[in-house]
TORSETI-118597 format. One record per residue (C-alpha): x, z, y; residue in three letters. Coordinates in steps of 0.05 Angstrom, whole numbers, plus 32768, in hexadecimal, padded with zeros to 4 digits. Layout:
N
{{X, Z, Y}, ALA}
...
This chain:
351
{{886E, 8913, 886E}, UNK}
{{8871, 88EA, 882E}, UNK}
{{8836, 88DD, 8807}, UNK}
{{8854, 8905, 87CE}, UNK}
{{885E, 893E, 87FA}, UNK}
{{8813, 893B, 8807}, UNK}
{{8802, 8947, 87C0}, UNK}
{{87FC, 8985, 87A0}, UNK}
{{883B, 899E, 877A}, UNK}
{{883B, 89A9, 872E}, UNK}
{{8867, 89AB, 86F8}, UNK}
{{885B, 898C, 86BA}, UNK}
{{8879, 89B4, 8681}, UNK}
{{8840, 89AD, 864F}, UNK}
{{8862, 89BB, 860B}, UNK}
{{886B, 8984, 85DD}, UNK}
{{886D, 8950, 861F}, UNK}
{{8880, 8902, 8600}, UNK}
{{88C1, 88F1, 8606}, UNK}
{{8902, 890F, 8625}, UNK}
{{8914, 8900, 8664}, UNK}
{{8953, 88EA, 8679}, UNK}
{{8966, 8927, 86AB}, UNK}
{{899A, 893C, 867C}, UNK}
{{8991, 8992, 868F}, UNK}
{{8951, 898D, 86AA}, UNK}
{{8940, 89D2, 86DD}, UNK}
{{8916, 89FE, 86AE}, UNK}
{{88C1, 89F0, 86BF}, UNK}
{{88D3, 89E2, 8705}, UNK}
{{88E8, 8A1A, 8721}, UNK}
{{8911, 8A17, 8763}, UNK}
{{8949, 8A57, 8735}, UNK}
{{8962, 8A2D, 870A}, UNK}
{{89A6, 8A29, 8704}, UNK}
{{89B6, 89E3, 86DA}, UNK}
{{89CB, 89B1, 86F3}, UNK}
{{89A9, 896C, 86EE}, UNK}
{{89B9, 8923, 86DE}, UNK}
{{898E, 88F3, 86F9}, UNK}
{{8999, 88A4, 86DA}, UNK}
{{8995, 8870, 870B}, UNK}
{{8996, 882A, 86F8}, UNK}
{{8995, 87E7, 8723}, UNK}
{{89AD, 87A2, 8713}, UNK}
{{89E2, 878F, 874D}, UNK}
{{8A25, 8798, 874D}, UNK}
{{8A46, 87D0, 875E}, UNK}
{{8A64, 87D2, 87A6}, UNK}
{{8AA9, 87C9, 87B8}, UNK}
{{8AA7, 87ED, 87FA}, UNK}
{{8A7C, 87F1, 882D}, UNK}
{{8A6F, 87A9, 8832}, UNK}
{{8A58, 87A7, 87EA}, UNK}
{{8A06, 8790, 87D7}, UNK}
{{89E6, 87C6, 8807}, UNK}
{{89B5, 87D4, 87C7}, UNK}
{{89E7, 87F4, 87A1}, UNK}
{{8A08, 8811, 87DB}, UNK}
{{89C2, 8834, 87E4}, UNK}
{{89C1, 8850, 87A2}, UNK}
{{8A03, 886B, 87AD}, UNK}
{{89FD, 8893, 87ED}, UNK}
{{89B9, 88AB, 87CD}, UNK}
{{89E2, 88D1, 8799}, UNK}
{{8A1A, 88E6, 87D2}, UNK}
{{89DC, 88FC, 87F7}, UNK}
{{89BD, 8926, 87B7}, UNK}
{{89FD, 893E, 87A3}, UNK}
{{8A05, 8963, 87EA}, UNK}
{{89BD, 897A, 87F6}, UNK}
{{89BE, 899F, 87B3}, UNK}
{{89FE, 89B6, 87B6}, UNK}
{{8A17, 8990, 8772}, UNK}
{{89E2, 89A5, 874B}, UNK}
{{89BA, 895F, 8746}, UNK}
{{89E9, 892A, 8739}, UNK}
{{89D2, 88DB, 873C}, UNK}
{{8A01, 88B7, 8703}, UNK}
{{89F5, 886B, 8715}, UNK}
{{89F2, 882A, 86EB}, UNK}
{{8A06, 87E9, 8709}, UNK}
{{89F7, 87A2, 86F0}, UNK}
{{89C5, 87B4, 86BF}, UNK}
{{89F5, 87E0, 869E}, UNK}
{{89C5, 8816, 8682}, UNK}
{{897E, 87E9, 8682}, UNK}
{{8976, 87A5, 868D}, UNK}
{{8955, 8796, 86D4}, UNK}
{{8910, 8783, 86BF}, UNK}
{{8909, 87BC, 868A}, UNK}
{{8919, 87FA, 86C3}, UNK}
{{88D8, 880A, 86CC}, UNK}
{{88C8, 880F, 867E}, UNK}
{{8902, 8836, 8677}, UNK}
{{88EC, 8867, 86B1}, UNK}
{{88AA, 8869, 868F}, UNK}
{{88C7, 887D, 864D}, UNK}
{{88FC, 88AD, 8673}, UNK}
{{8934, 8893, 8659}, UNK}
{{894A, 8882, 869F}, UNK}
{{8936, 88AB, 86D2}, UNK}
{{8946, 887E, 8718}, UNK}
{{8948, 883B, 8730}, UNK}
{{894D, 8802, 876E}, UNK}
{{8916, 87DF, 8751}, UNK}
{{88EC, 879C, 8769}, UNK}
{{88AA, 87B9, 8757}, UNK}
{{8891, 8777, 8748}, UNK}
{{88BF, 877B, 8701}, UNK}
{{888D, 87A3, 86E6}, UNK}
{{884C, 8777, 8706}, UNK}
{{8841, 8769, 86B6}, UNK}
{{8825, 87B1, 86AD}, UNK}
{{880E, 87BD, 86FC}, UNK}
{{87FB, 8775, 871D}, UNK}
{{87EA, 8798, 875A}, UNK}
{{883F, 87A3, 875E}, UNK}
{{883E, 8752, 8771}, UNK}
{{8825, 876B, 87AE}, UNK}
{{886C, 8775, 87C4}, UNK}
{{888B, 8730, 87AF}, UNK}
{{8854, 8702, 87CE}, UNK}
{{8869, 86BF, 87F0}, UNK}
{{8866, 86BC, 8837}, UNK}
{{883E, 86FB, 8836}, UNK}
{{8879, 871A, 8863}, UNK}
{{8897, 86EF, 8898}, UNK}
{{88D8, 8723, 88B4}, UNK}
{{88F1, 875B, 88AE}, UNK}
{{88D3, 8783, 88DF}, UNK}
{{8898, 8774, 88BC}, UNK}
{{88A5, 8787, 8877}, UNK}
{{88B9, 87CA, 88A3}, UNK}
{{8877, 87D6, 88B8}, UNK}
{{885B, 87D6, 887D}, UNK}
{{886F, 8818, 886D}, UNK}
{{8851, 8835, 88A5}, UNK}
{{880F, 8804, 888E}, UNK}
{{87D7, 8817, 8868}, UNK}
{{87F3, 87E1, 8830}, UNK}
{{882E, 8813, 8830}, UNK}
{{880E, 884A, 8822}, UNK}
{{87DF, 8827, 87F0}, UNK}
{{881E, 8807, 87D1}, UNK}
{{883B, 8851, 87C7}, UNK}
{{87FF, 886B, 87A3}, UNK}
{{87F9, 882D, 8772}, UNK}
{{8844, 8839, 8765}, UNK}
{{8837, 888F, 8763}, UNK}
{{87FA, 887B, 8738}, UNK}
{{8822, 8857, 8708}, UNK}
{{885E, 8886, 8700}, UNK}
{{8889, 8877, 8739}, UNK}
{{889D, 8899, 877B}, UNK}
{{88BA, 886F, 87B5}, UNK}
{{88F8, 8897, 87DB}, UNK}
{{8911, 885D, 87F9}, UNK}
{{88EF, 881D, 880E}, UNK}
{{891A, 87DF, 8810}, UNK}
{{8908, 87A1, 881A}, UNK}
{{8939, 875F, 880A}, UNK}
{{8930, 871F, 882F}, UNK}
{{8937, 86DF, 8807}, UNK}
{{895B, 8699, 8815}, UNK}
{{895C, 865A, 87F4}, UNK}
{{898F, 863A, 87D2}, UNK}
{{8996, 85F2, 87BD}, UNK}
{{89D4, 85D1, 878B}, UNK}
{{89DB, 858D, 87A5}, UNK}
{{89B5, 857A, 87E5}, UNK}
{{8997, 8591, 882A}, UNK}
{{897B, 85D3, 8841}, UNK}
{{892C, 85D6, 8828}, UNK}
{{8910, 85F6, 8869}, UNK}
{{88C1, 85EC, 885C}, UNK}
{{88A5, 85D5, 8821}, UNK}
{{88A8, 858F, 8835}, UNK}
{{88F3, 8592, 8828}, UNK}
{{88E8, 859D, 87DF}, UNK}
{{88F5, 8565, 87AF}, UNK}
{{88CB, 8560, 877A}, UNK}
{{88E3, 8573, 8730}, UNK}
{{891E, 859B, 874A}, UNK}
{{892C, 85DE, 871C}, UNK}
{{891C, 861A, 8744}, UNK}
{{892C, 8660, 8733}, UNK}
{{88FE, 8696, 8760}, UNK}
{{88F1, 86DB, 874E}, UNK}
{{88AA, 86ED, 8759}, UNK}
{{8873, 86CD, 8729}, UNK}
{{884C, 86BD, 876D}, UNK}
{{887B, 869C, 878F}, UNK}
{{8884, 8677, 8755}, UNK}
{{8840, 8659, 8757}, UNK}
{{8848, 864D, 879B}, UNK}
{{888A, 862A, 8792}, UNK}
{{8868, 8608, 874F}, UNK}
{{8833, 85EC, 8789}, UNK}
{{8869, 85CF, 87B5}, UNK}
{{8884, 859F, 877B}, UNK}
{{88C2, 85CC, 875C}, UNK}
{{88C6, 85E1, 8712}, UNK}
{{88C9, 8621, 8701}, UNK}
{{8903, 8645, 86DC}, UNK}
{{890E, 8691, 86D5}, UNK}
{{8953, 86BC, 86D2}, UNK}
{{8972, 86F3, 86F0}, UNK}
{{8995, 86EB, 8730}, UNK}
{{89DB, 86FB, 8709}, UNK}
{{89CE, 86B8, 86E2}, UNK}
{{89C5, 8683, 871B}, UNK}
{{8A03, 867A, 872C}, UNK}
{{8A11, 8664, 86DE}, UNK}
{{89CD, 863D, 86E4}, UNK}
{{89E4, 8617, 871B}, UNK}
{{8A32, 8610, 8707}, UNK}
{{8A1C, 85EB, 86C5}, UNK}
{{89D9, 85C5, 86E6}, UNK}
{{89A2, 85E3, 86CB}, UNK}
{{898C, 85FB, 870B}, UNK}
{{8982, 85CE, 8747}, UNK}
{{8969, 8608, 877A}, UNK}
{{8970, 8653, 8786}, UNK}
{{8941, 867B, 87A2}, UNK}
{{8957, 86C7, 87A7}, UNK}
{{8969, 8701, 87DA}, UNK}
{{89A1, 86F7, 880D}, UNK}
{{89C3, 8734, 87EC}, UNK}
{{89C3, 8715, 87AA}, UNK}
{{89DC, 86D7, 87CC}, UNK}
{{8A15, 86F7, 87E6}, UNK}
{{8A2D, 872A, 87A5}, UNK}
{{8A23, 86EB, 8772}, UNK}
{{8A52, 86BF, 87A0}, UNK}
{{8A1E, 8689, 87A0}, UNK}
{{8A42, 866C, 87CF}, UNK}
{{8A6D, 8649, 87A6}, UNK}
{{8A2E, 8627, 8786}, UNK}
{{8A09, 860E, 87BF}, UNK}
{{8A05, 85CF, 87F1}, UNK}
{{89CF, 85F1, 881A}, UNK}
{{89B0, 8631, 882B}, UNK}
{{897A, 8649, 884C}, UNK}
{{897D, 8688, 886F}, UNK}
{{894B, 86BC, 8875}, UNK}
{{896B, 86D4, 88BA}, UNK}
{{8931, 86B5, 88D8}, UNK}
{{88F7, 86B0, 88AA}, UNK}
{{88EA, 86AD, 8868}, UNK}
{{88AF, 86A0, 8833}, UNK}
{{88D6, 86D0, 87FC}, UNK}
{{88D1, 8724, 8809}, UNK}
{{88E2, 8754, 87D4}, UNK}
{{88D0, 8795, 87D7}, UNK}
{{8907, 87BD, 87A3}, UNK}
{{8908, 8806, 87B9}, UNK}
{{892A, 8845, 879C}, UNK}
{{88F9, 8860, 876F}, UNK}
{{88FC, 889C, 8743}, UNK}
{{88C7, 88A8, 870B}, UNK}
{{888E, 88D8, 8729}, UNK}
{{8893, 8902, 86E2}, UNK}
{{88DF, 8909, 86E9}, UNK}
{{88DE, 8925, 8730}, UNK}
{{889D, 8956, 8719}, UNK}
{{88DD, 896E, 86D9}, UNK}
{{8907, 8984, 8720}, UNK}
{{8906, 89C6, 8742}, UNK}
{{88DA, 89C7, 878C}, UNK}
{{8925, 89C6, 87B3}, UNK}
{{8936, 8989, 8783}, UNK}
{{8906, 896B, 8793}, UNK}
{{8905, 8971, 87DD}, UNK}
{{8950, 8964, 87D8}, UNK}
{{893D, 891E, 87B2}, UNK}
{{8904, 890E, 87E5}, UNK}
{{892A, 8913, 8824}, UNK}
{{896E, 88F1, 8806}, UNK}
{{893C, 88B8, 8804}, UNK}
{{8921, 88C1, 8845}, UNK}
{{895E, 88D3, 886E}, UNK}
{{8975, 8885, 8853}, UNK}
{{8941, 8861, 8868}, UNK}
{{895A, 8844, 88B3}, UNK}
{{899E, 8839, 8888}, UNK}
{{8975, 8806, 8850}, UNK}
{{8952, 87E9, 888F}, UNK}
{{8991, 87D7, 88B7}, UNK}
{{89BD, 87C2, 8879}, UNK}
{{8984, 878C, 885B}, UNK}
{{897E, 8775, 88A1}, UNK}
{{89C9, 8766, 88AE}, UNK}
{{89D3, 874B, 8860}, UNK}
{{89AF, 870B, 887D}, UNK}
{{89DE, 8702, 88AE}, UNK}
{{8A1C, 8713, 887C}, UNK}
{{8A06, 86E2, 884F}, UNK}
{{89FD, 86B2, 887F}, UNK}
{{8A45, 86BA, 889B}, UNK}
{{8A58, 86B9, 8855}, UNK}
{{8A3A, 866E, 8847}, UNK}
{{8A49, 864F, 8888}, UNK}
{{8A92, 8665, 887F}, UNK}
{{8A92, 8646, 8838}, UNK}
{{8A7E, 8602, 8859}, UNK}
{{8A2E, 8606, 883E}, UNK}
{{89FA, 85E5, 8867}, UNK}
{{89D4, 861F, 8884}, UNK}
{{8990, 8621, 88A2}, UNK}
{{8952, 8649, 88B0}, UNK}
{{8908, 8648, 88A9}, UNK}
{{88F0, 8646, 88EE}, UNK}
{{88A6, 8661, 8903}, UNK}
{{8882, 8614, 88F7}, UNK}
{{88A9, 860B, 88B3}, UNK}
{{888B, 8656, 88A2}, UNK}
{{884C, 8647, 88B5}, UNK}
{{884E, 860D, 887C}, UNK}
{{8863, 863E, 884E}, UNK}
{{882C, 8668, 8858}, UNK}
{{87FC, 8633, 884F}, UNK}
{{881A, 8621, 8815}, UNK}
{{8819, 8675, 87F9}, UNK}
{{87D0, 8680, 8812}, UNK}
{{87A7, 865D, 87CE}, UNK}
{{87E0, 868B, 87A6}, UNK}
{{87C1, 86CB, 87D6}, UNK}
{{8774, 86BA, 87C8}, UNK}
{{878D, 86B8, 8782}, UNK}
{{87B1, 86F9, 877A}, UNK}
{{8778, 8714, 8796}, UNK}
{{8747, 86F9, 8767}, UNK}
{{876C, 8702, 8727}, UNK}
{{878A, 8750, 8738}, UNK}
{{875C, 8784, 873F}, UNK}
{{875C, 879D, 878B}, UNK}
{{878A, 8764, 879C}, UNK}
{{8760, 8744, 87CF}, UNK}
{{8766, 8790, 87EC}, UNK}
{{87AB, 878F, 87EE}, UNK}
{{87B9, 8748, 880D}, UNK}
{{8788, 8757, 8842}, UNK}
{{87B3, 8793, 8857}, UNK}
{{87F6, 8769, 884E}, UNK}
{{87D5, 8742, 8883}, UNK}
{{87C6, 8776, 88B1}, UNK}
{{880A, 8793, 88BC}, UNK}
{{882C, 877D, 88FC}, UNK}
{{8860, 8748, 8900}, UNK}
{{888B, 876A, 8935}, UNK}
């Protein structure tokens, strides 16, 4: 049972409540009688999918609205924004807060500006694999991570987790950190890993993931370090000498679930709600799977383009992690309760 599930249920409907939300007929007070039908926003910046082999982010989003549109018989329907269409990536959760958008596949660590403890989620070398970042929902950092988020106006239905490789313009593979060559222009999402990467000898730049492969095409950007997925759906490809692939290891995690704002699903009747909830849930082994096997697609993808791939095996890992661990002691000295939450990050099993 989710943690939401554990709280109690009410409504709010206080008169004169801030700002209209989003669901375009809202169900009157809550009430499971209402006959309206609702329209829930969902925004998320990749592209939209041709197919089932499309980004498995957006393919999420869209069998969560198949899923909502059959448990409630029509009466919720999910309309979807791709690329940024509706709100630009970094402003979703704003936008959510504001309820002019009402869902999103969201890196929580966009909004680490207004909750640092989101970093959390995007911390180098904090998760080794997969089956790690897996546990963590089952972890007591998961279920702390899910009351920050419920805390600050967000409810998790669906926890995904991207694994990150690296990509390099002109040269070899950059397996540990004593690949890098100093001065080269790195992009890497995450203001953490930045530091980290900052420490190993790169400079910094920052973009969206849509504007690398520009970056790169006119020079600007010497090295790329994003999620396989994002590899893959911006053709990258075409960009790179080298790649290294998380199918192994990887210092770079991002935790981007489906999130809808906690006051929009309190605007929904009890059945919406519980129609909403276990969409999410009843996705979950799906998301698992799908980022899992988008490593090894993107892999395929590069090797059969003719880029040098690699991977970061366990003693290259290990020197990423020595390199991450001052950036740890300082998260958890500079963000209230972050010591807290790096000490459960460390506790959560590996396989």
């Amino acid at each position: 049972m989710s943690v939401w599930q554990n709280r109690s249920r009410f409504f709010k409907c206080a008169a004169g409540a801030v700002g209209a939300l989003s669901l375009l007929a809202a169900s009157a007070c809550g009430t499971s009688g209402s006959g309206d039908e609702v329209t829930l926003r969902l925004s998320h910046q990749w592209p939209k999918p041709k197919g089932d082999d499309g980004d498995f982010r957006s393919l999420t989003a869209e069998k969560f609205a198949d899923l909502v549109d059959e448990k409630t018989n029509g009466k919720v329907n999910v309309k979807i924004y791709t690329d940024s269409s509706l709100v630009d990536s970094k402003e979703q959760y704003q936008a959510i807060k504001r309820g002019t958008l009402d869902m999103s596949v969201y890196p929580l660590d966009y909004a680490a500006g207004e909750v640092p403890q989101f970093s959390v989620t995007l911390m180098p070398a904090l998760v080794k694999s997969h089956q790690q970042a897996q546990n963590w929902q089952e972890s007591e950092i998961g279920t702390k991570v899910e009351d920050i988020a419920e805390d600050n106006g967000l409810k998790i239905l669906t926890w995904i987790w991207n694994a990150g490789g690296i990509g390099v313009k002109d040269g070899d593979p950059i397996i540990s950190p004593d690949d890098v060559n100093k001065g080269d222009v790195v992009r890497a999402a995450g203001p953490w890993v930045e530091r980290m990467l900052k420490g190993a000898g790169f400079s910094i730049t920052s973009m969206a993931s849509s504007e690398i492969y520009s970056a790169m095409q006119t020079g600007t950007l010497d090295v790329a370090v994003t999620s396989a997925g994002s590899f893959r759906s911006y053709r990258l490809h075409e960009q790179t000498d080298s790649y290294t692939s998380p199918t192994e290891n990887t210092f770079w995690f991002m935790f981007e679930p489906l999130v809808i704002g906690t006051e929009q699903l309190d605007k929904l009747s009890t059945k919406e709600q519980e129609a909403i909830i276990e969409a999410g849930e009843e996705l979950q082994d799906y998301v698992y799977k799908a980022s899992e096997e988008d490593d090894g697609k993107t892999e395929k993808v590069f090797k059969d383009a003719g880029v040098d791939v690699a991977q970061i095996d366990d003693d290259a890992f290990d020197k990423w992690q020595d390199a991450s661990k001052p950036i740890w002691d300082q998260f958890g000295e500079d963000v209230k309760g972050g010591q807290e939450l790096i000490d459960l990050a460390l506790e959560v099993p590996t396989d």
